[in-house]
C-alpha positions in Angstrom: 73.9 70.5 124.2 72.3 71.1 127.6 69.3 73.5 127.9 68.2 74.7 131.2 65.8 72.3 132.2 68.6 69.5 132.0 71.6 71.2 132.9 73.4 69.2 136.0 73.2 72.1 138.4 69.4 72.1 138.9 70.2 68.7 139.9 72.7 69.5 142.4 70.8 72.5 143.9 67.5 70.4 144.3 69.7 67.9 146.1 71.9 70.1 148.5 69.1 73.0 148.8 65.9 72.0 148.5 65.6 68.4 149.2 67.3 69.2 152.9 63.9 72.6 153.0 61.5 70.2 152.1 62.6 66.8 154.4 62.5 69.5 157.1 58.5 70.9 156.2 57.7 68.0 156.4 58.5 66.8 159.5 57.3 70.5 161.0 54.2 70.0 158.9 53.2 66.6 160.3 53.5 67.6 163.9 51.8 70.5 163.0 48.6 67.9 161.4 48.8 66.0 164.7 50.8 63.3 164.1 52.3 61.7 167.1 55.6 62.5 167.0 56.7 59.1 168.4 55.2 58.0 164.7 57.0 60.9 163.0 60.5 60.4 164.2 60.1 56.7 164.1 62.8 56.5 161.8 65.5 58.4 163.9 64.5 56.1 167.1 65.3 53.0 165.3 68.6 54.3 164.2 69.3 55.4 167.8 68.1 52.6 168.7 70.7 50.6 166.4 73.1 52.9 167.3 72.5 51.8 171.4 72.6 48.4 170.4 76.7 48.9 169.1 77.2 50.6 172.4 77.0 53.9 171.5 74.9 56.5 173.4 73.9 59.6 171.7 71.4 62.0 172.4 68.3 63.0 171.3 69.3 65.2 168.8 70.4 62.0 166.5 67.2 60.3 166.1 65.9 63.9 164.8 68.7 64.4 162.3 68.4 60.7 161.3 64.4 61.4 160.7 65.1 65.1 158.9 67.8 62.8 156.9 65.4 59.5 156.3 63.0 62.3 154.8 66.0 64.0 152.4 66.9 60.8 151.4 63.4 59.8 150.0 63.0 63.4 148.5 66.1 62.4 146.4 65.4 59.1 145.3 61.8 61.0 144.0 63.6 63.4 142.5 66.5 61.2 141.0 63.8 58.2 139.4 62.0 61.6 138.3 65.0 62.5 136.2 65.9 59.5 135.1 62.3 58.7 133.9 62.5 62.0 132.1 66.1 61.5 131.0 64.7 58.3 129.2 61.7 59.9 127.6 
C-alpha cells in the first residue's frame, strides 16, 4: 500500500513541474549573484558547439535551453538517487 509520501505521482510532478521551476531559478539566480554568464551557460555553448561541429547552425536560443535542460537533468538525478536512497531505507 502506497501512502502519500511514496505514491508515484509526487514523483512525476517533481519531475515535469518542479524540477523544469527550479533548473530555471537557478540559472536566473546565478546571473542575478554575478556569475559570468559565459560560465553559466557553459553547458549550452558546448552542445551548440557540438551541434556546429555536425554541421548544424542553430541559434542562440539552443545553448540556453540546453543549459535550463543540463540544470533539470541534474535536479532529477538528485531527486531520483534521493528516492531511491529512501526507497531502500
Amino acid at each position: 500500500m502506497t501512502d502519500a509520501r511514496t505514491h508515484p505521482a509526487f514523483l512525476w510532478i517533481f519531475l515535469i513541474v518542479l524540477a523544469p521551476i527550479g533548473a530555471a531559478v537557478i540559472v536566473t539566480a546565478l546571473l542575478l549573484f554575478g556569475v559570468p554568464p559565459r560560465v553559466v551557460f557553459a553547458p549550452g555553448w558546448a552542445v551548440k558547439s557540438f551541434l556546429e561541429v555536425w554541421g548544424f547552425h542553430v541559434a542562440n536560443r539552443v545553448a540556453v535551453a540546453s543549459t535550463v535542460g543540463f540544470w533539470w537533468a541534474v535536479i532529477a538525478a538528485l531527486g531520483l538517487a534521493w528516492e531511491r536512497r529512501r526507497w531502500r531505507r
